[in-house]
Every structure is written in structure tokens, then in C-alpha cells.
C-alpha positions as CSV (number, residue, x, y, z in Angstrom):
1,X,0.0,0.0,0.0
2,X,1.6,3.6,-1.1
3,X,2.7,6.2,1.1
4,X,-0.5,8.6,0.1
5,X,-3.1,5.7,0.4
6,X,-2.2,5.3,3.7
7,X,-2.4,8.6,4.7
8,X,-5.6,9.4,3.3
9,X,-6.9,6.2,5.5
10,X,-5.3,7.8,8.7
11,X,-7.3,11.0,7.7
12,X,-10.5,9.4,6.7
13,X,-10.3,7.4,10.6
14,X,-9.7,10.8,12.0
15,X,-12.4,12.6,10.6
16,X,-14.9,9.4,10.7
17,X,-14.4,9.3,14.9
18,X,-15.3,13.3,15.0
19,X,-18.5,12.9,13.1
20,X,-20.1,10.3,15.5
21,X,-20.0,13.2,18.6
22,X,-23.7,15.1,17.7
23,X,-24.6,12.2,15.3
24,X,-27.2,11.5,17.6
25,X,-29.3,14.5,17.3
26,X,-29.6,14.4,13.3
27,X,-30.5,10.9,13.0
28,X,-33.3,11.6,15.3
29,X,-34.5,14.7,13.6
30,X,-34.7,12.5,10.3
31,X,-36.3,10.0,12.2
32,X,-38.6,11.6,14.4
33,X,-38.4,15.2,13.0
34,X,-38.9,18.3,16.1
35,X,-36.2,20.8,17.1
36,X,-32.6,20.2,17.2
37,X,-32.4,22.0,20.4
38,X,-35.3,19.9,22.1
39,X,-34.0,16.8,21.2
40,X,-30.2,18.1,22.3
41,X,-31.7,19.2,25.2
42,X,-33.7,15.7,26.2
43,X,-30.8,13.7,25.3
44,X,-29.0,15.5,27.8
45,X,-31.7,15.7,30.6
46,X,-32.7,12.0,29.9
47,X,-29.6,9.8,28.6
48,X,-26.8,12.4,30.0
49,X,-24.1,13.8,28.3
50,X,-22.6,10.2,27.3
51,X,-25.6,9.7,25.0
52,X,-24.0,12.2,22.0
53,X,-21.2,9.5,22.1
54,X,-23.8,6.5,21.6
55,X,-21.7,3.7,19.6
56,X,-18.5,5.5,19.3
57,X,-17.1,3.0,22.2
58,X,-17.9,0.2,19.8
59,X,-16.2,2.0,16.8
60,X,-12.9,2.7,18.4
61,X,-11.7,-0.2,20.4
62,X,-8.5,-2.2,19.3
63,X,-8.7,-5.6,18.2
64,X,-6.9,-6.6,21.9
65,X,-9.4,-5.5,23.3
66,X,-12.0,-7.1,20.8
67,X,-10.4,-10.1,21.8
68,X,-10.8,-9.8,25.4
69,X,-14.7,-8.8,25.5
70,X,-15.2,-11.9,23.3
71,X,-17.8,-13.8,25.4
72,X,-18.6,-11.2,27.5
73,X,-23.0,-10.9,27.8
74,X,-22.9,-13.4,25.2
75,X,-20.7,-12.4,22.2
76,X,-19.7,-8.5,22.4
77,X,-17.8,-8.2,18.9
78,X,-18.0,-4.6,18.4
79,X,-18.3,-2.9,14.6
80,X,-16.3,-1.3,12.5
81,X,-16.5,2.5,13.1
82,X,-17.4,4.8,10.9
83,X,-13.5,6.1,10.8
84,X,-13.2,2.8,9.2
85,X,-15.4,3.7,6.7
86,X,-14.3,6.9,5.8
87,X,-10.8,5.5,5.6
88,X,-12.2,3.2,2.8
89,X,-13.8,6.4,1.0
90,X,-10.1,8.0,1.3
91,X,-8.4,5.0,0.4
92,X,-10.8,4.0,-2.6
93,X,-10.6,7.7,-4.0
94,X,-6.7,7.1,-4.1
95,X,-6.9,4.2,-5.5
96,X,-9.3,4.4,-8.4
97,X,-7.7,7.9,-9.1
98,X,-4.5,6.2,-9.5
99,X,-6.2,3.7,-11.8
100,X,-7.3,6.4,-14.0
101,X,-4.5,8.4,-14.1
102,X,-2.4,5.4,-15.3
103,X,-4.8,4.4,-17.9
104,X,-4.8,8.0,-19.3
105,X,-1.7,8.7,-18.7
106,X,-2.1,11.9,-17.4
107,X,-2.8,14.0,-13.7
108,X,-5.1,16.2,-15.3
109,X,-9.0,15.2,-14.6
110,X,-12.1,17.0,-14.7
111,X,-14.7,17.7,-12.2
112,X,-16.8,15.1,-13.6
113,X,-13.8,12.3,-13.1
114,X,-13.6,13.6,-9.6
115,X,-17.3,13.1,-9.1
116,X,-17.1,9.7,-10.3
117,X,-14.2,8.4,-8.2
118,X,-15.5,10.0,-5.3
119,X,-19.2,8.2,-6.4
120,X,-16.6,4.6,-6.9
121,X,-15.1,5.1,-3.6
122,X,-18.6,5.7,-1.8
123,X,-19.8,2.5,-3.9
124,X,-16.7,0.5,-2.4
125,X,-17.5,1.6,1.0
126,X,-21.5,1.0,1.1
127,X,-21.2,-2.7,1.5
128,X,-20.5,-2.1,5.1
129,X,-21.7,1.3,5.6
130,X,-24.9,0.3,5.1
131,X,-25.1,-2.5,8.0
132,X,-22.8,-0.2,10.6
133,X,-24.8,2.9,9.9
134,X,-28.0,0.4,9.9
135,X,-27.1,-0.7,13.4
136,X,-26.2,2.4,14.8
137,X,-29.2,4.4,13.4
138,X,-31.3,1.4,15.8
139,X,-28.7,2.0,18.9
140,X,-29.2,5.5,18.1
141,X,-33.3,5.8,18.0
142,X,-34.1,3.3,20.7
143,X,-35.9,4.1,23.5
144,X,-34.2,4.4,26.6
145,X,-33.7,2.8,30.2
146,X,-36.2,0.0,31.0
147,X,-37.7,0.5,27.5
148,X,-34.7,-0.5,25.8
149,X,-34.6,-2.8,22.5
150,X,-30.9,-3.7,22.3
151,X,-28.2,-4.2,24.7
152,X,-25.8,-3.6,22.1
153,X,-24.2,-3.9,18.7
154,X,-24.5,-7.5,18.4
155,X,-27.7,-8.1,20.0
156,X,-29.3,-5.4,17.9
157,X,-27.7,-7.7,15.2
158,X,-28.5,-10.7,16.2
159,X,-32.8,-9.2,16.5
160,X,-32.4,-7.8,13.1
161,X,-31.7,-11.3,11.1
162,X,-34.1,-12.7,13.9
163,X,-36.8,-10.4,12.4
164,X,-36.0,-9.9,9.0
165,X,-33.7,-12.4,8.1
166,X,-29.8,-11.7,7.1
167,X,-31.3,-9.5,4.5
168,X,-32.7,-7.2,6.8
169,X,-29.2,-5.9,8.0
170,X,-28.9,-4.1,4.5
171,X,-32.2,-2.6,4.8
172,X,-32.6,0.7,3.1
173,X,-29.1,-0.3,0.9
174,X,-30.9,0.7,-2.5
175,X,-31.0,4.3,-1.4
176,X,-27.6,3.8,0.4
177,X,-25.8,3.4,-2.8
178,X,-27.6,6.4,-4.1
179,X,-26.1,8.7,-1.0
180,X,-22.9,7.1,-0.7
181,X,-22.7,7.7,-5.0
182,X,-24.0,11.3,-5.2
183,X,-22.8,12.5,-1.8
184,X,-18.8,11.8,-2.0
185,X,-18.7,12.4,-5.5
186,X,-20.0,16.0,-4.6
187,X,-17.6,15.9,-2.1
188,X,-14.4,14.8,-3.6
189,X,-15.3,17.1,-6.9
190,X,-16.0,20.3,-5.2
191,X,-12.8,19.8,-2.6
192,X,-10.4,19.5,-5.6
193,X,-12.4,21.9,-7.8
194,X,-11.6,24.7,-4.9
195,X,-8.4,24.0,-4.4
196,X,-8.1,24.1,-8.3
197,X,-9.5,27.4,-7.7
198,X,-7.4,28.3,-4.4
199,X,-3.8,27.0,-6.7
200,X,-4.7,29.6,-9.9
201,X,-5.8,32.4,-7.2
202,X,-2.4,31.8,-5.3
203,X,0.1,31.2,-8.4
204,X,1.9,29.3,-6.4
205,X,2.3,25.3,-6.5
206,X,0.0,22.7,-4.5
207,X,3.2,22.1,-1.9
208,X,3.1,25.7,-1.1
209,X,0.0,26.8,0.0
210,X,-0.8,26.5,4.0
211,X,-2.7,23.5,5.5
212,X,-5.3,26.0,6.8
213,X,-6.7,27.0,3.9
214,X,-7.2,23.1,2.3
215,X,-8.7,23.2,5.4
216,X,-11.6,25.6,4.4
217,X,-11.9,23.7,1.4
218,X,-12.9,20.8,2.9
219,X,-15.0,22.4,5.2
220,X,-17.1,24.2,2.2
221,X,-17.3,20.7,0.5
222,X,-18.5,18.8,3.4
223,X,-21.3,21.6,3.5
224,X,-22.2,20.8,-0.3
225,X,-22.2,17.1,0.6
226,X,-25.1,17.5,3.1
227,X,-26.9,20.3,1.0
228,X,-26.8,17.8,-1.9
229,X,-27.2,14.6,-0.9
230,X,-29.6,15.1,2.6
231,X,-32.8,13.9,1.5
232,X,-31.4,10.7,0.7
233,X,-29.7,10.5,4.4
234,X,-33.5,11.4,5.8
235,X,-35.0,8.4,3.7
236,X,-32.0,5.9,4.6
237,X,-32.6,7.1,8.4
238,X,-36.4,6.4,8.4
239,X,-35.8,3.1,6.8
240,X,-33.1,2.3,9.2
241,X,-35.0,3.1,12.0
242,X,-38.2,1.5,10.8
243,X,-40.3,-1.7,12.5
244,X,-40.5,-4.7,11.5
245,X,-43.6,-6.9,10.3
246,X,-46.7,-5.4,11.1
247,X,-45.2,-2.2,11.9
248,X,-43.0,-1.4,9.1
249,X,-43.9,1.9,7.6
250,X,-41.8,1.7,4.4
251,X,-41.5,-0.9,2.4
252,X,-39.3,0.6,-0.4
253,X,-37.4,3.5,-1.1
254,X,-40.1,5.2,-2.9
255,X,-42.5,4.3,-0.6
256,X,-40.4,6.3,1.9
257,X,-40.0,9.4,-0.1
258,X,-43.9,9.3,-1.2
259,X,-44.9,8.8,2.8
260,X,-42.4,11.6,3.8
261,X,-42.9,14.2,1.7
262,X,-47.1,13.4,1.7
263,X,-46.6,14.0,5.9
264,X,-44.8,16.7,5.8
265,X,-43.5,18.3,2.5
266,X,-40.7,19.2,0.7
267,X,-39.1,20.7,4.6
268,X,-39.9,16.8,5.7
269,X,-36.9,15.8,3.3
270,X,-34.9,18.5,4.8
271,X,-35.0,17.4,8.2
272,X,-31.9,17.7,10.7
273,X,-29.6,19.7,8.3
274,X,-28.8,22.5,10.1
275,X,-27.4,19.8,12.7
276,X,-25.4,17.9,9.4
277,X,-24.2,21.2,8.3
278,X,-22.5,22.3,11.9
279,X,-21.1,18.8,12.1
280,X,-19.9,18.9,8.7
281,X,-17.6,22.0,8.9
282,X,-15.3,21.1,11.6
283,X,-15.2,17.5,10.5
284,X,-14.6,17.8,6.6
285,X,-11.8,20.6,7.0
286,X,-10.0,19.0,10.1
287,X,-10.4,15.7,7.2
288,X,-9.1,17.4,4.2
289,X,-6.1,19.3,6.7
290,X,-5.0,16.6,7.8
């Protein structure tokens, strides 16, 4: 693996483990809709401050310790995290774009290109982004104390291919792949686009110009992401967070959309992403920076 690969997995891990600190709070706006600051503040009052951090415990520990908890309340084998999984989006980008550039034999790509390896790198990474961020959504949305569902990761697992079958962990995957497509392609297009930009405004070469201000943009393409791609995130949410049997809302992915916006409109699509556009800032420069 080359020198650059790995770096952009150490900065896709680094930026995945920030996102997962107000995740919380969107995923139950797309779920449930309401305020971001009422559902902040009954987070806090009910679950305590611990509750913005829901699953992040099961997305950072080491394999020793992975090891050890084996066994422990049946069979605790925590998840990949979602810094895993933007390290795949970093390290797939890479990697197709070094593809390309062989088979052209040239550096020089379009917008479009970069859209496209970002949507192949998103692609590569939904086969498990879809189950993680399926399994977190339910950790995420559950009711709390007594009322529980899951005890964890792998007991929410284990219920889910109970109730629906090994299938069921890839619920909501069709509109997955959409996101996953659309959203980092937006993202990896308009970062390098800027900093096309940022290099002919500055005259000077790529190596020259400060960290900071590939930090801005990534920060300003993590907000086009979200403005972008959102309404798929709200769909994926509701289908993530969905019953089972009887009680299952949505059926498909147009089902969801048609039952959304029929509720509640065009702003029903739009749902938690003033909440996906603070996160986004921070997370995507600090990303890009690093």
C-alpha cells in the first residue's frame, strides 16, 4: 500500500471518529423530525451527556481488546467504526484515481472524473456502511432505560436477522448506494475543484499553500455534501430506524420518499440539516487538513 493511500486512510479514521459526537441529534431529527435544540436538550436531561457519544465505544476499540470482550453478555464483537469507513472512502478515491490516471496517462481530470471516483469510492465503502450505519441508526433511535430494544451492537444484530432475516441488516441499501454515490462524489469534486481554484488564485504550486486553507476547502465541500445529498440521508434514516412486520412503515425506497414528503412536505426531506451542516464543517476541514 503507497505512502499517500495510507495517509488518506489515517485522515479518513480521524475525521470518521469526530463525526459520530452530535450524530445523535440528526439521526433523530430524520427519524422523528422536532427541534434540534429539544431533542439536544432531552438527550442530555434523559440519557446524560454520554448519550452524544452513543456507539462511538464500539467504533474505536482495538482488536486486543475485541479479543478480550469476546464472550462477554454473550458475544460482544463490536463494529467497524465509521473512521473505518471513511478511511475506505479515502483509500478507494486514491486508489481508483491512481487507476485512472495510469490508464490515461495523465494527472489532469475533470470535475466530472472527480465526481465519479468519489461516487466509486462511496460505492466500495456502502457494503458495510450500510449494516454499521443500519445498526447504529437502531442503537441511536431506541428508547431508553427500561424500554430498551438492544443491549448492544450485536444483539441489535442478532434481533435484526431474527426479524428480518440476514437481509434485513442491508435494509434501506438501495438508497444507500444512491447517497454514498452522489454524496462523496459531490464531495471529492468540489474539494479538488476549490483547491483548483485556491492554486490559480495563489500562483503558487499545491506544496506551497498553507494547510489551513485546504482546510476551508474541505469544510465548504462537506457543507455541499449535506446540502446535496440530505434527503437521501433522511430516507436511509427512516428506513433504518423502521419496525419490522406489522409495523413497518416503508417498504421501499419510494415508498419512503412518497410517505415523507405526503406528511410533511418538501421541509420533511430536509430534516436535521442544520445539525449535518455544523457537524460537517469542523469534520470535513479538520479531514481534508489533515
Amino acid at each position: 500500500m503507497g505512502s499517500d493511500t495510507m495517509k488518506d486512510l489515517i485522515a479518513g479514521a480521524a475525521g470518521g471518529v469526530a463525526q459520530v459526537m452530535i450524530d445523535i441529534v440528526k439521526v433523530r431529527l430524520q427519524a422523528y423530525g422536532g427541534q434540534a435544540s429539544t431533542v439536544a436538550r432531552n438527550v442530555l436531561r434523559k440519557e446524560g451527556p454520554l448519550a452524544f457519544y452513543k456507539v462511538m465505544r464500539t467504533s474505536m476499540i482495538s482488536n486486543k481488546q475485541r479479543l478480550a470482550l469476546t464472550g462477554h453478555k454473550g458475544t460482544l464483537t463490536p463494529l467497524v467504526g465509521v473512521g473505518a469507513c471513511v478511511s475506505i472512502q479515502f483509500g478507494g478515491f486514491h486508489y481508483f484515481r491512481s487507476l485512472l490516471e495510469c490508464s490515461r496517462g495523465t494527472t489532469s481530470l475533470s470535475l466530472f472524473d472527480y465526481y465519479c471516483l468519489g461516487g466509486a469510492a462511496g460505492l466500495a465503502n456502502s457494503v458495510i456502511s450500510g449494516p454499521i450505519e443500519h445498526i447504529r441508526i437502531r442503537l441511536q433511535t431506541q428508547p431508553h432505560g427500561d424500554k430498551r430494544l438492544y443491549s448492544g451492537p450485536v444483539d441489535c444484530l442478532r434481533k435484526i436477522t431474527g426479524q428480518a432475516g440476514l437481509a434485513g441488516v442491508w435494509r434501506g441499501q438501495a438508497v444507500t448506494l444512491l447517497r454514498e454515490f452522489h454524496g462523496y462524489g459531490v464531495w471529492f469534486a468540489a474539494y479538488e475543484g476549490l483547491v483548483h481554484q485556491l492554486i490559480n488564485y495563489e500562483k503558487k504550486p499545491r506544496t506551497e499553500i498553507p494547510s489551513w486553507k485546504f482546510a476551508v476547502c474541505g469544510g465548504l465541500a462537506g457543507e455541499l455534501l449535506w446540502l446535496l445529498s440530505h434527503p437521501l440521508d433522511v430516507i436511509k434514516s427512516k428506513m433504518q430506524s423502521d419496525g419490522f412486520g406489522k409495523d413497518q412503515r416503508y417498504r421501499t425506497m419510494g415508498e419512503a420518499f412518497r410517505i415523507t414528503f405526503r406528511s410533511g412536505g418538501m421541509p420533511a426531506l430536509w430534516e436535521g440539516l442544520g445539525t449535518a451542516l455544523l457537524r460537517a464543517l469542523p469534520v470535513s476541514a479538520g479531514t481534508f487538513a489533515a
